[in-house]
C-alpha positions, -999 to +999 in steps of 0.1 A: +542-696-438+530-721-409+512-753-422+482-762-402+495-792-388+528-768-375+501-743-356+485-773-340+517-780-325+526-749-313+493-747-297+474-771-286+501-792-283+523-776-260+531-795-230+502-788-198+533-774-179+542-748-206+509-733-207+497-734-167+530-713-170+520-691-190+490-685-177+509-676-144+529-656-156+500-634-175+483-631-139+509-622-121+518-594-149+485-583-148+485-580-107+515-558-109+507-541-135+501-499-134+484-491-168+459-500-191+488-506-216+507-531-192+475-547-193+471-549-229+503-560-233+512-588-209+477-597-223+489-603-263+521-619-252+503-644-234+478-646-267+507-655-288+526-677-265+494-702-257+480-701-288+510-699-309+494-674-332+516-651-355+496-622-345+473-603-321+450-577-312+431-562-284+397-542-292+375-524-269+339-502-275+347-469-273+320-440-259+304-445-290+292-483-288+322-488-316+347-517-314+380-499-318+417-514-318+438-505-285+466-528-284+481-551-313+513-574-326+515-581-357+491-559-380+495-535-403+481-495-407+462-503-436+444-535-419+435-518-390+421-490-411+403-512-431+386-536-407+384-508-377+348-510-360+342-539-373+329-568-341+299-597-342+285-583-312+275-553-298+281-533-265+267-551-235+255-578-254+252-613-232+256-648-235+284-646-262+310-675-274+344-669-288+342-674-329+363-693-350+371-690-387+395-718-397+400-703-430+386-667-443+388-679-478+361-705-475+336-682-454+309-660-473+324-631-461+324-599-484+348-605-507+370-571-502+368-583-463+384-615-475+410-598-499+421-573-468+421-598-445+444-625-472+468-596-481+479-592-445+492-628-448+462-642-425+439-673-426+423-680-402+411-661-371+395-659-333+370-636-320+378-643-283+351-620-263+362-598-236+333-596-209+330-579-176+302-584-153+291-606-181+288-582-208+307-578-239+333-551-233+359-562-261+370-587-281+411-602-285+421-614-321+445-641-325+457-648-361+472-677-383+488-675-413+475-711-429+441-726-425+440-738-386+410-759-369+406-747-331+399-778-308+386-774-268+419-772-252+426-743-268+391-728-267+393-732-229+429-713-231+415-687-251+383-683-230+406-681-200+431-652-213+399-636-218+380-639-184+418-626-166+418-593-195+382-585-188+385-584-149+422-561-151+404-543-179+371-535-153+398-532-128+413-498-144+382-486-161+365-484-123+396-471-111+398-446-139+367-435-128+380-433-096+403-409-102+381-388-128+357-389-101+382-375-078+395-345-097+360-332-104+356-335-067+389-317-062+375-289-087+344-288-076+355-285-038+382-259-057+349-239-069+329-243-035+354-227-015+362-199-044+328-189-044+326-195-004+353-173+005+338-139-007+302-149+001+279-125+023+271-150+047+287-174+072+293-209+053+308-240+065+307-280+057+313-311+075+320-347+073+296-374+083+308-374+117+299-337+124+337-327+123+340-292+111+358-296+070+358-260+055+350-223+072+347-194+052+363-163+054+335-150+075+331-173+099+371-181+105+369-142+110+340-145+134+352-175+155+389-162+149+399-198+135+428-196+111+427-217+083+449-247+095+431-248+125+398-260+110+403-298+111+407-293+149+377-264+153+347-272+175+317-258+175+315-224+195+286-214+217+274-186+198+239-183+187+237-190+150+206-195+125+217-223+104+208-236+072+221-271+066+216-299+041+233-336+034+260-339+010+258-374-003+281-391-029+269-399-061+263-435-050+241-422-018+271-422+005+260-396+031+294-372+033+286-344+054+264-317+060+265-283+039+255-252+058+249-214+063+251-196+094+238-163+102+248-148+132+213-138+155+232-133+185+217-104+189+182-110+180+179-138+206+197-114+230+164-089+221+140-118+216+145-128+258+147-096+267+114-084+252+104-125+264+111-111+302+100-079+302+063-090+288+068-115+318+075-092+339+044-065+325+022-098+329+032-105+367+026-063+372-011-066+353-020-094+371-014-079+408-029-045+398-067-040+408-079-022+380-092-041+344-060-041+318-064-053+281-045-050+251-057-051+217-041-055+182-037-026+154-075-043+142-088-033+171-089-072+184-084-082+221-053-099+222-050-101+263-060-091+297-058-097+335-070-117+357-090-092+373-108-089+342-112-123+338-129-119+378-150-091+368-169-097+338-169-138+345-187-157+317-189-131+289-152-132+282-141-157+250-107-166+243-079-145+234-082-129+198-116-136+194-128-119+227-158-099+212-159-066+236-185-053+226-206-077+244-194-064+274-208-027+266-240-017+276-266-018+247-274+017+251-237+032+251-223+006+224-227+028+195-211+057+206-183+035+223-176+017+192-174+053+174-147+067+189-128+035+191-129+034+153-117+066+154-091+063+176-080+033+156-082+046+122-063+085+133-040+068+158-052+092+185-057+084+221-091+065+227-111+077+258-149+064+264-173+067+292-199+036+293-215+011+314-199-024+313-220-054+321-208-074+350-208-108+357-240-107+385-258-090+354-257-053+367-241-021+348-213+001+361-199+032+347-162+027+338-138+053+316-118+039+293-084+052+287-059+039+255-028+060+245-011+043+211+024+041+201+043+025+177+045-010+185+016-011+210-004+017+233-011+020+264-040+033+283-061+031+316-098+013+321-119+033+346-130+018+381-165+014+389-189+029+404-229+016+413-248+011+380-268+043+379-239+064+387-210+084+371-188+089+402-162+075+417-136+067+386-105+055+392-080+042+362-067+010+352-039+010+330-047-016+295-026-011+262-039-015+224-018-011+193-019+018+168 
């Protein structure tokens, strides 16, 4: 067994060269190194060679805030078993120093720690703490087999093993995460286009750059893309309702766009045509000489022509609140809005004979003419004739709906 004055030695008295060395080395293993466990274990070497200790061990928290052992030298089954979870600080904690016991039998420890602790041959220990981002992550044990004081040099050697095993310990836990990160991505991409592929609609994603990254089935049959012509697809003239929203990373990296298509090629197509043709019924209304209106399927004026506009002058409103009936005269307005009720309520052609009041104040006979259909009726407004007078009717188409 070591005396404490042969630790000293082997510690901190071994030559500044020997340990910069050392130290060297254990960065440059930990640089190269692939794996949490060449981590842990150019880490413990380097333990055992600066401090001279007999033994080692590495100890992280696990997921549940525990301290647990993942790399050691030196230890025994049993001790691990018996002082497993065992740490004087907790999870995250800050502000920490390493802790040194310089000989377990002389601390007020529990005595069965002591005894476990004495039967695996040890007497004094380090709690060196492992931090990242200045938490505690960890903790490295170094161990002595004989009493041993710790002076500064080799509380600055310790403290230094730690800071390089924290930062390649952070180092693989973020690029763990990386790659966990990236196989739920891969799986969840894996599921996206799975459940993509046989969807009723026209689905597709891009990246942040709007560069096409995934067509479904539908769409690659609708555009006629194959599959390993995506990355190079552009977008095609077609008219297409879309439905897009961002895809962003879990740390708000914007990624793309997500989107569903559905193709209203043909609805636009039907859209301007029924766009020019009430253009072109507009442009016929306005050059005829007779009054034409429409109205809705309530029975409200929803348009008419400029003549009508000409005609009656200041008693017309604005279009769906145009109340006609103001333009009826008093004495023919019952019986006029009868049979326009009726009309509206059977679906049956309207036809009415009454005066209309014109703009210079004077009533003229008109017949009013409305033929429904589906969508909207047409009909005819009578021409005019002098105010006492039933003569002289001519028609004027108008329209009204059913």
């Amino acid at each position: 067994m070591h005396t404490a004055e042969t630790d000293r030695t082997t510690a901190s008295r071994r030559p500044e060269e020997s340990v910069t060395g050392i130290l060297f080395r254990l960065t440059d293993r930990l640089y190269r190194a692939t794996s949490k466990d060449e981590v842990f274990d150019a880490a413990l070497e380097a333990i055992c060679e600066a401090l001279g200790c007999t033994s080692a061990s590495i100890l992280q928290f696990d997921d549940e805030q525990v301290m647990r052992f993942v790399a050691w030298r030196g230890l025994s089954h049993d001790y691990r078993n018996a002082v497993d979870g065992h740490s004087p600080w907790k999870a995250g904690q800050r502000g920490v120093s390493p802790i040194y016991v310089a000989d377990i039998l002389q601390t007020e420890e529990p005595e069965w720690l002591k005894d476990v602790i004495a039967k695996e041959g040890i007497r004094s220990l380090a709690f060196v703490p492992i931090e990242a981002h200045g938490q505690v992550i960890g903790k490295f044990m170094s161990y002595f087999g004989s009493p041993h004081s710790w002076d500064e040099r080799e509380n600055e050697i310790a403290v230094t093993i730690a800071r390089q095993v924290g930062f390649s310990v952070e180092r693989w836990r973020a690029e763990e995460a990386r790659l966990v990160a990236e196989r739920e991505l891969r799986l969840s991409e894996e599921r996206f286009r799975l459940m993509s592929e046989d969807a009723p609609v026209m689905i597709w994603t891009s990246d942040s750059n709007g560069h096409c990254r995934h067509l479904n089935r539908l769409l690659r049959e609708f555009w006629g893309v194959r599959e390993s012509e995506i990355s190079r697809f552009r977008w095609d003239e077609t008219i297409l309702q879309t439905e897009a929203r961002p895809n962003y990373a879990p740390d708000g990296t914007f990624m793309g766009m997500i989107g569903v298509n559905l193709d209203v090629t043909e609805k636009e197509d039907a859209e301007r045509a029924l766009r020019e043709s009430e253009g072109r019924f507009r442009h016929m209304a306005d050059a005829m000489p007779q009054l034409v209106w429409t109205a809705d399927g309530q029975g409200r004026v929803d348009y008419w022509n400029s003549r009508v506009s000409e005609y009656v002058g200041g008693w017309m409103g604005t279009r769906g609140d145009f109340d006609w009936t103001a333009l009826i005269f008093p004495d023919d307005l019952e019986e006029t809005r009868q049979v326009w009720e009726r009309a509206l309520k059977t679906g049956q052609p309207y036809q009415a004979a009454h005066r209309l009041l014109m703009r210079d104040g004077s009533a003229r006979w008109h017949l009013s003419r409305a033929t429904p259909m589906r969508l909207l009726a047409w009909g005819c407004l009578s021409g005019t004739s002098p105010p006492t007078e039933r003569s002289g009717r001519t028609g004027a188409c108008s329209k009204s709906s059913a």
